[in-house]
N, C-alpha and C positions, 0 to 999 in steps of 0.2 A: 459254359461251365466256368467257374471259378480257378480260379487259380491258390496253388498254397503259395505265403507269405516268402518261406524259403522252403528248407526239404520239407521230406515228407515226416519228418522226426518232431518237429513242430505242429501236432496236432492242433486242432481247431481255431487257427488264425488265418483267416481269407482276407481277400482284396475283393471289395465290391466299389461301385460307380462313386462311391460316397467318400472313400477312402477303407483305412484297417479298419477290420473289425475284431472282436475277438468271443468266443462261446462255439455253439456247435455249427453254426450258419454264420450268413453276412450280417444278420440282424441282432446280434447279442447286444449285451451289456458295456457299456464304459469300462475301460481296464480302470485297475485304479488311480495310474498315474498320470492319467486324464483328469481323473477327478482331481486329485493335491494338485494339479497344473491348473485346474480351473478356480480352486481356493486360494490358491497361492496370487493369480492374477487379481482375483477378486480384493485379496488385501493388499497390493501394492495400488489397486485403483482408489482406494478407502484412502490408505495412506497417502497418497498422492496428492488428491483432491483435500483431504484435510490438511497438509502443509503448506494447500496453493492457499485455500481457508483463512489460518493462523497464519497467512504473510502477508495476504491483502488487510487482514483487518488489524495488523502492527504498522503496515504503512499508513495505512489512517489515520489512525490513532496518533501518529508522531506529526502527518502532516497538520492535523487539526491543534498539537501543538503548538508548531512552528509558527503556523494561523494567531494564534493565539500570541506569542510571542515578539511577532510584525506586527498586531494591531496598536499590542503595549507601546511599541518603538513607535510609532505612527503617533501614536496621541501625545507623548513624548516631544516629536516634534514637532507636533501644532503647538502644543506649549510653549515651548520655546522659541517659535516663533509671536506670539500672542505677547511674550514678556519682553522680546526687543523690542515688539513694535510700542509697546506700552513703554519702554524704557524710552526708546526715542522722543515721544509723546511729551515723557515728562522735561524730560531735556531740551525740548523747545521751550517747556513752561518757566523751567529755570532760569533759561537765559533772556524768556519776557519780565522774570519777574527782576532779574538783575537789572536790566535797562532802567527798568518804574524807581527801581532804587538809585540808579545813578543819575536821572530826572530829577529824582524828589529833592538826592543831595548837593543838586547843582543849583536848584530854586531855593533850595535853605542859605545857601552862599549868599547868593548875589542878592 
């Protein structure tokens, strides 16, 4: 036999295997503060899950900037490596062509 919840002043609330129940037996209906507890859970999981959502796809977003902003810097310094090396380049050509010229002007002399 069941047992009442508390006294006996509290009409048709029993304890069955399942836990409380409440109506005229063990097998009623959901009170209703079951129910707003099941709603209420249901939109913190909504909310939840869509804040995890909109944070995963703002950290993308920024990291595929960032991406974006290292390739610049990157190519950046190929170039400016390309222009030393090309500067150096030409500053060897300078100082062959200075030589040709202090050749030529030693042969115009003598």
């Amino acid at each position: 036999m069941l047992k009442p919840a508390w006294n006996d002043t509290h009409k048709g609330v029993f304890y069955s295997r399942k836990g409380l129940f409440y109506g005229k037996g063990a097998g009623g209906d959901l009170p209703e503060n079951v129910i707003v507890a099941l709603i209420a859970f249901g939109g913190t999981l909504a909310g939840t899950f869509g804040g995890i959502i909109t944070s995963n796809r703002l950290t993308n977003y920024r990291i595929q900037q960032l991406e974006v902003k290292v390739d610049k810097h990157n190519n950046l310094i190929e170039r400016t490596y390309r222009l030393e090396e090309f500067n150096s380049i030409l500053g060897e050509k300078i100082k062959v062509a200075n030589r040709r010229i202090e050749d030529l002007e030693k042969g115009a002399k003598a």
